[in-house]
Structures are given as structure tokens and as C-alpha cells.
C-alpha positions as a Markdown table, in Angstrom:
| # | Residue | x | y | z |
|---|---|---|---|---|
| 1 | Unk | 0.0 | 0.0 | 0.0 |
| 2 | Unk | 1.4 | 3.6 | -0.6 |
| 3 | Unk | 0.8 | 6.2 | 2.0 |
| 4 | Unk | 0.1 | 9.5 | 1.2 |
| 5 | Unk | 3.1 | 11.8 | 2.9 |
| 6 | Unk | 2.2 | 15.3 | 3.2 |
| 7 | Unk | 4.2 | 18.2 | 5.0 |
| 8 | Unk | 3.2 | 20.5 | 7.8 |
| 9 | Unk | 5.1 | 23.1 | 9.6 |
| 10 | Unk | 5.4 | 22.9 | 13.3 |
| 11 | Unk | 5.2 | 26.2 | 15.5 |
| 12 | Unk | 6.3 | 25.8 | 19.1 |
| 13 | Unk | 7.3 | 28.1 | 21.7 |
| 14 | Unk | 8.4 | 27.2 | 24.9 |
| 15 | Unk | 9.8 | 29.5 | 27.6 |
| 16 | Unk | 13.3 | 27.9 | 27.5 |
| 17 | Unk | 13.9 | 29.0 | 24.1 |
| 18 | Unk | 15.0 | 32.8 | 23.6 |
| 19 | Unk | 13.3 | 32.4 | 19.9 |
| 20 | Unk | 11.2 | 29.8 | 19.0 |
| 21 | Unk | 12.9 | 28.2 | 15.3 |
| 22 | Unk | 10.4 | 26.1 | 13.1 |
| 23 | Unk | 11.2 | 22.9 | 10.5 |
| 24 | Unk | 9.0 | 21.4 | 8.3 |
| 25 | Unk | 9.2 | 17.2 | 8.9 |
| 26 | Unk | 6.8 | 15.3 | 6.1 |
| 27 | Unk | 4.8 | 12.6 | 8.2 |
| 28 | Unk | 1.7 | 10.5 | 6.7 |
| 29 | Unk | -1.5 | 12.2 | 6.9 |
| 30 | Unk | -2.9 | 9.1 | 9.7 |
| 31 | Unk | 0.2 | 9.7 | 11.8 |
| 32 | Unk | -0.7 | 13.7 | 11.7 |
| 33 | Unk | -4.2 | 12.5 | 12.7 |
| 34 | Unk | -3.4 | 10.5 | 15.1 |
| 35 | Unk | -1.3 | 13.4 | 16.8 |
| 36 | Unk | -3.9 | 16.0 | 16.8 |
| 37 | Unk | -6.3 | 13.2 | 18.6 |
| 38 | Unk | -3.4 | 12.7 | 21.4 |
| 39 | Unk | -3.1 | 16.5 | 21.7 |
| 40 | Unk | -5.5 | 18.9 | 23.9 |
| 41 | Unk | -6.9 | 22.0 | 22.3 |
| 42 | Unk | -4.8 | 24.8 | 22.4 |
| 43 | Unk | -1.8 | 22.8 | 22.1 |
| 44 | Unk | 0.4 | 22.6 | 19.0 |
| 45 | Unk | 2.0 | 19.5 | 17.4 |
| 46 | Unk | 5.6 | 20.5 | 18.8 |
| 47 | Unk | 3.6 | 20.0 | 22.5 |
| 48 | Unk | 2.3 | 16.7 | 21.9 |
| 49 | Unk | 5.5 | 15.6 | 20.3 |
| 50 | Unk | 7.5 | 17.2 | 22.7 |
| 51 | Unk | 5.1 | 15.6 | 26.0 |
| 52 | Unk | 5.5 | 12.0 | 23.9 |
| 53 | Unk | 9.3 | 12.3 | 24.1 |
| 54 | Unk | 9.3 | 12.9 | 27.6 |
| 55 | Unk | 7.1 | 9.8 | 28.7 |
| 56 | Unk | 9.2 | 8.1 | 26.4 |
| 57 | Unk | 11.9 | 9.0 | 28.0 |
| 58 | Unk | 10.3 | 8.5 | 31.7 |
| 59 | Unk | 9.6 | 5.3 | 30.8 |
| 60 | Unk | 13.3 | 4.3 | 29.2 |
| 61 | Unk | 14.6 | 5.7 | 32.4 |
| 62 | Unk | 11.9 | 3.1 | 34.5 |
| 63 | Unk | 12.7 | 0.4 | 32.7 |
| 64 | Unk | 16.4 | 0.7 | 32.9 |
| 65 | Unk | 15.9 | 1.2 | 36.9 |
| 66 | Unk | 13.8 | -1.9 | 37.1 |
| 67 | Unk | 16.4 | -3.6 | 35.6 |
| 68 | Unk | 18.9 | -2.9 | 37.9 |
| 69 | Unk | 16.9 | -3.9 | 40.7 |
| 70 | Unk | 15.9 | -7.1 | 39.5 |
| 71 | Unk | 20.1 | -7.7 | 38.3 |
| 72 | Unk | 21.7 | -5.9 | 41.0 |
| 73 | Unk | 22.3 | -6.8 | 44.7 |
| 74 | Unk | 21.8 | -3.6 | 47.1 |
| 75 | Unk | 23.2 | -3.5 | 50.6 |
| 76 | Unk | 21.1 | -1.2 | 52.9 |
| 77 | Unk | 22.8 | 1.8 | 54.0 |
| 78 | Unk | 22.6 | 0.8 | 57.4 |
| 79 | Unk | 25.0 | -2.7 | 57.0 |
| 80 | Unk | 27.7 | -0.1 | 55.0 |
């Protein structure tokens, strides 16, 4: 099947940024949908992208920890 790719320019502004910069990424027009249904109104695509990251991210950063749990042997600070 061929998927339609269309571009969109992505505004975002966030107060950590002296000057907010835009790029234009091309995505498939379902994945743009599917994006606008994750956001909240009043948000842009840069937010939703940008709040996806970070549970990404969180949840990279989880996993990793629970690994070390489950691998690692921990002596309680008060046996030290």
C-alpha cells in the first residue's frame, strides 16, 4: 500500500527557548491524525510531540531502573 506523505510546519514556543525556530518534517497524513487526537486544544504538534518524548523518555529511564533492581544486589545503608 502507498501512504500519502504530506508536509506541515510545526510552530512551538516554549519559555526555555530565547526564539522559538520552526522545521517542516513530512509525516503520513494518519500519523498527523493520530497526533492532533493525542493533543489537547490549544496545544500545538511541537507539544504533543514534545510531551510523547518525555514519557518516552520516563519510561526508558523506568525500565532501565527496574532492571537494575531485578540484576543488581543492594546493601542497605545501614549494613555499610
Amino acid at each position: 500500500m502507498i501512504h500519502s506523505i504530506a508536509k506541515y510546519k510545526y510552530h512551538g514556543f516554549h519559555s526555555f527557548h530565547a526564539m522559538a525556530s520552526t522545521t517542516t518534517i513530512s509525516l503520513q497524513r494518519e500519523t498527523k491524525e493520530k497526533l492532533r487526537k493525542l493533543g489537547s486544544k490549544g496545544q500545538t504538534y511541537d507539544d504533543v510531540i514534545r510531551d510523547l518524548l518525555e514519557r518516552a523518555s520516563i519510561r526508558e529511564l523506568d525500565d532501565r531502573w527496574n532492571r537494575i533492581l531485578a540484576d543488581e544486589e543492594f546493601i542497605p545503608l545501614e549494613k555499610v
